[in-house]
VEXDOKOL-854499 format. One record per atom (N, C-alpha, C): residue in three letters; y negated, x, z negated. Coordinates in steps of 0.2 Angstrom, whole numbers, plus 5000, padded with zeros to 4 digits. Example, Ala and Ser with C-alpha at 12.3 -4.5 7.8 and 13.67 -1.06 7.14 Angstrom:
2
ALA502850664961 ALA502250624961 ALA501650664961 SER501150644965 SER500550684964 SER500050644961 
***
This chain:
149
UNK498748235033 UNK498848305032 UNK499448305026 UNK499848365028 UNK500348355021 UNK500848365023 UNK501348365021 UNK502248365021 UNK502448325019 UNK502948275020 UNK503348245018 UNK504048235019 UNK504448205017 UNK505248215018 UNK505648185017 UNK506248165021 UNK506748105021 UNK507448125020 UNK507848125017 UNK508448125018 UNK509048065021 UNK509348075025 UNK509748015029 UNK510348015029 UNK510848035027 UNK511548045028 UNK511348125027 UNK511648165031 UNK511648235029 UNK511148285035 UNK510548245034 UNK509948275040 UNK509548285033 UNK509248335033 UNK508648335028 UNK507848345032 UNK507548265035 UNK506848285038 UNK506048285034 UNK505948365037 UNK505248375034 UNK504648375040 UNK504248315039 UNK503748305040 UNK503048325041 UNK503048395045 UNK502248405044 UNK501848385047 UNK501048365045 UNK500748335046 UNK499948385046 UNK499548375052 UNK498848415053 UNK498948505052 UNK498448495047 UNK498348545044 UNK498848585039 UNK499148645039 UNK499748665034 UNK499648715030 UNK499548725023 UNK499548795021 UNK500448835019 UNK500448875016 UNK501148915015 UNK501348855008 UNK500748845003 UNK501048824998 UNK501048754998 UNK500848725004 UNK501048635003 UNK501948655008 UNK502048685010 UNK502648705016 UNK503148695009 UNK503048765006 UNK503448785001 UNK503448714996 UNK503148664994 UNK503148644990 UNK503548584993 UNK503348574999 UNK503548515002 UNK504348515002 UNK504548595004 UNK505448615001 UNK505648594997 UNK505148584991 UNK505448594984 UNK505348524983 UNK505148494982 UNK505048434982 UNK505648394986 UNK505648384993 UNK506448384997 UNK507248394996 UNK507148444993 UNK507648494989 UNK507948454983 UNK507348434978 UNK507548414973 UNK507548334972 UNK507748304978 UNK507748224980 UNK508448234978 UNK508748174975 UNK509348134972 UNK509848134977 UNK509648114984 UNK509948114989 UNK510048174995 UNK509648244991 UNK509748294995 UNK510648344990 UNK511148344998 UNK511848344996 UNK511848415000 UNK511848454998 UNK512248515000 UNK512948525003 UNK512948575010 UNK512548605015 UNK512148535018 UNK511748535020 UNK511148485025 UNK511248505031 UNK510848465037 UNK510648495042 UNK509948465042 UNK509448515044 UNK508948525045 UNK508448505052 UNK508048455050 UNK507548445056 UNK506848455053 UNK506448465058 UNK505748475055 UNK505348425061 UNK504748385060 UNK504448345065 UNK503948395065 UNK503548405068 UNK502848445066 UNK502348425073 UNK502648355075 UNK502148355082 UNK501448345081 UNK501348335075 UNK500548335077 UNK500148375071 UNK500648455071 UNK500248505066 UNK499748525070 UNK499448575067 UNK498948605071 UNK498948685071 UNK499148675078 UNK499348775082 UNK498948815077 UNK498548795074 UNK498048875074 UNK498148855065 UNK498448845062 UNK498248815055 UNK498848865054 UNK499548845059 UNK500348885057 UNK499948965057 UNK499448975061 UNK499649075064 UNK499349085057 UNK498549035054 UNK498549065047 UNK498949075042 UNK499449035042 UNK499849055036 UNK500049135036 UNK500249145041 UNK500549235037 UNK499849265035 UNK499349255036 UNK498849315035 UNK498549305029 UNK498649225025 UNK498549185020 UNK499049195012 UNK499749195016 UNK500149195009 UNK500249255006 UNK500649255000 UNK500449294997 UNK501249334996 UNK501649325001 UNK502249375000 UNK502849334997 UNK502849244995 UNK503349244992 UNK503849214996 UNK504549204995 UNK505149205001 UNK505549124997 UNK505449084999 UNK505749034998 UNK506749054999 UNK507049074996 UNK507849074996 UNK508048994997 UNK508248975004 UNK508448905006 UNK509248925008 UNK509348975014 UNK509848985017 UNK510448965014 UNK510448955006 UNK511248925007 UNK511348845005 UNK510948815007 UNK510848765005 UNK510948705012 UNK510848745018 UNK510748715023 UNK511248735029 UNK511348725033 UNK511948715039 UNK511448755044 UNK511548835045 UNK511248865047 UNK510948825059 UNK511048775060 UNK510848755066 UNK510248695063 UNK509648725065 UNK509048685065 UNK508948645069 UNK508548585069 UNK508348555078 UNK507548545074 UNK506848565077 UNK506148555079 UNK506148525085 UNK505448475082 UNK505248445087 UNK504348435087 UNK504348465092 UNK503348495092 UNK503048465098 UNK502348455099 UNK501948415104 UNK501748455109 UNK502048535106 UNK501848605112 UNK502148655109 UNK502448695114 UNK502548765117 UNK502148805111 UNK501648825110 UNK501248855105 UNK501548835097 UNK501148745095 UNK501448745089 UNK502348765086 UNK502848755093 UNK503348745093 UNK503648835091 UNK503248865094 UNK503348945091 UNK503048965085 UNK502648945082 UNK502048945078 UNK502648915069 UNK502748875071 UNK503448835065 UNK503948885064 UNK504148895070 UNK504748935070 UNK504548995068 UNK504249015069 UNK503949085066 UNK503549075056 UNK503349015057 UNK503349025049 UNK503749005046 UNK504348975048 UNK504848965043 UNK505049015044 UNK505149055048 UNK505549135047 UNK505149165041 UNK504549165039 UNK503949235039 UNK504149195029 UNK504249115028 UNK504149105023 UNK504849085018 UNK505349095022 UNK506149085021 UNK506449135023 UNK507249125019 UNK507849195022 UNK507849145026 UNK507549135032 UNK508049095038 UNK507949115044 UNK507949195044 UNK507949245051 UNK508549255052 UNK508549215059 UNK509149195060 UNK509449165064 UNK509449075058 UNK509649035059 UNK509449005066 UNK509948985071 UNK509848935074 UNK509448875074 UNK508748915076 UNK508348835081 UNK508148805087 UNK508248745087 UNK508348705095 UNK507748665094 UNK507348665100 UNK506648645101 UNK506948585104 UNK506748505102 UNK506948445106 UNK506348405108 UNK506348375115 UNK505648325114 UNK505448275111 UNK506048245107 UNK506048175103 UNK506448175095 UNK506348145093 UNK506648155087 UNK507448105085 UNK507548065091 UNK507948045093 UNK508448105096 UNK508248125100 UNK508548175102 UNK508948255098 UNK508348245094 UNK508548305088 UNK508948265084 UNK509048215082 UNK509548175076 UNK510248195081 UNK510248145086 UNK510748155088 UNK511148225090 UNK510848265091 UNK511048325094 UNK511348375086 UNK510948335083 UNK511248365074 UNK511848335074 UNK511748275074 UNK512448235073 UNK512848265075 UNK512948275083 UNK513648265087 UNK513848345086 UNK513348405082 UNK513748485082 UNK514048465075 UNK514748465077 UNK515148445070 UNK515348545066 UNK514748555062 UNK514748625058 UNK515448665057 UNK515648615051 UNK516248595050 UNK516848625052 UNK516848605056 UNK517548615061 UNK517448695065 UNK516648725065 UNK516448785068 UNK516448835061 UNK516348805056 UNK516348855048 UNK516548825043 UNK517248815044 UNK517648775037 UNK517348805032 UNK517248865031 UNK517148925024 UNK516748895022 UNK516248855022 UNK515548835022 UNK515448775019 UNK515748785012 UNK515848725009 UNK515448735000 UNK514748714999 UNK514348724995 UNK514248684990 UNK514048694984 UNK514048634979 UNK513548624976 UNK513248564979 UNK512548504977 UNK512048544972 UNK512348564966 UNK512048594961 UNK511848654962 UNK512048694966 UNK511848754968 UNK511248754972 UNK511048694975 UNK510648704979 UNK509748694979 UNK509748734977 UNK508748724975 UNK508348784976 UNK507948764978 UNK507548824982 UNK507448864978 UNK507448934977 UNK507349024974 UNK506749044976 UNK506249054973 UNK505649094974 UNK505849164973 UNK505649194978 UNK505449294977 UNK505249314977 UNK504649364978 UNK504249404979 UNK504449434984 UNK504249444991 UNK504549484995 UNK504049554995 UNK504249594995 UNK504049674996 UNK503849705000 UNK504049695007 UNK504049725013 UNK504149655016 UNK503949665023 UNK503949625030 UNK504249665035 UNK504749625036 UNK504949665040 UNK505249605048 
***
């Protein structure tokens, strides 16, 4: 059980594992975030194949309203990779519910091979020059959020 997290070149992957709460997700961010090797903008994979579906739905009814500020730190094109259709929506909907990341581009893949590569070869770049962030800016912002909306 837990999160943990890798950085590879400019992939930043977080690892969940079993059971999830809001403040092991949010930590497991920050923690990730503040790795030596995490280079701003990133691109983002999350492995979550063997979380557990009914563990994600509790987190919204669980947390306590605070919003992780990530979005400028990462390459708005996500790739997940989940063991099922439920958990695979369930992820996707708490990274929205617990981040500004409503929105962003997610692609669901069956391998984690297949998400690497598919991150690789979308050259950002060349589709958002403007999008050039600097390293030291980049560390997760706690919120309060007020409303759900």
């Amino acid at each position: 059980m837990g999160v943990i997290h890798a950085v590879k070149g400019d992939i930043f992957t977080l690892i969940i594992n079993g059971a999830i709460t809001a403040g092991a997700f949010l930590e497991g961010l920050e923690r990730g975030m503040d790795d030596p090797d995490f280079k701003a903008p990133m691109r983002a994979l999350f492995d979550v194949r063997t979380v557990e579906a009914q563990a994600i739905i509790e987190i919204e009814e669980s947390h306590k309203g605070v919003l992780a500020e990530i979005g400028h730190c990462f390459i708005p094109h996500w790739a997940i990779v989940a063991g099922s259709d439920i958990t695979l929506f369930n992820v996707a909907r708490m990274i929205c519910t617990l981040t500004d990341l409503r929105g962003v581009g997610m692609r669901a893949y069956p391998t984690i091979e297949e998400a690497r590569s598919q991150l690789t070869w979308s050259n950002f770049y060349q589709q958002d020059p403007f999008c050039r962030i600097q390293s030291v800016d980049c560390h997760p912002r706690f919120t309060r959020r007020t409303e759900f909306s």
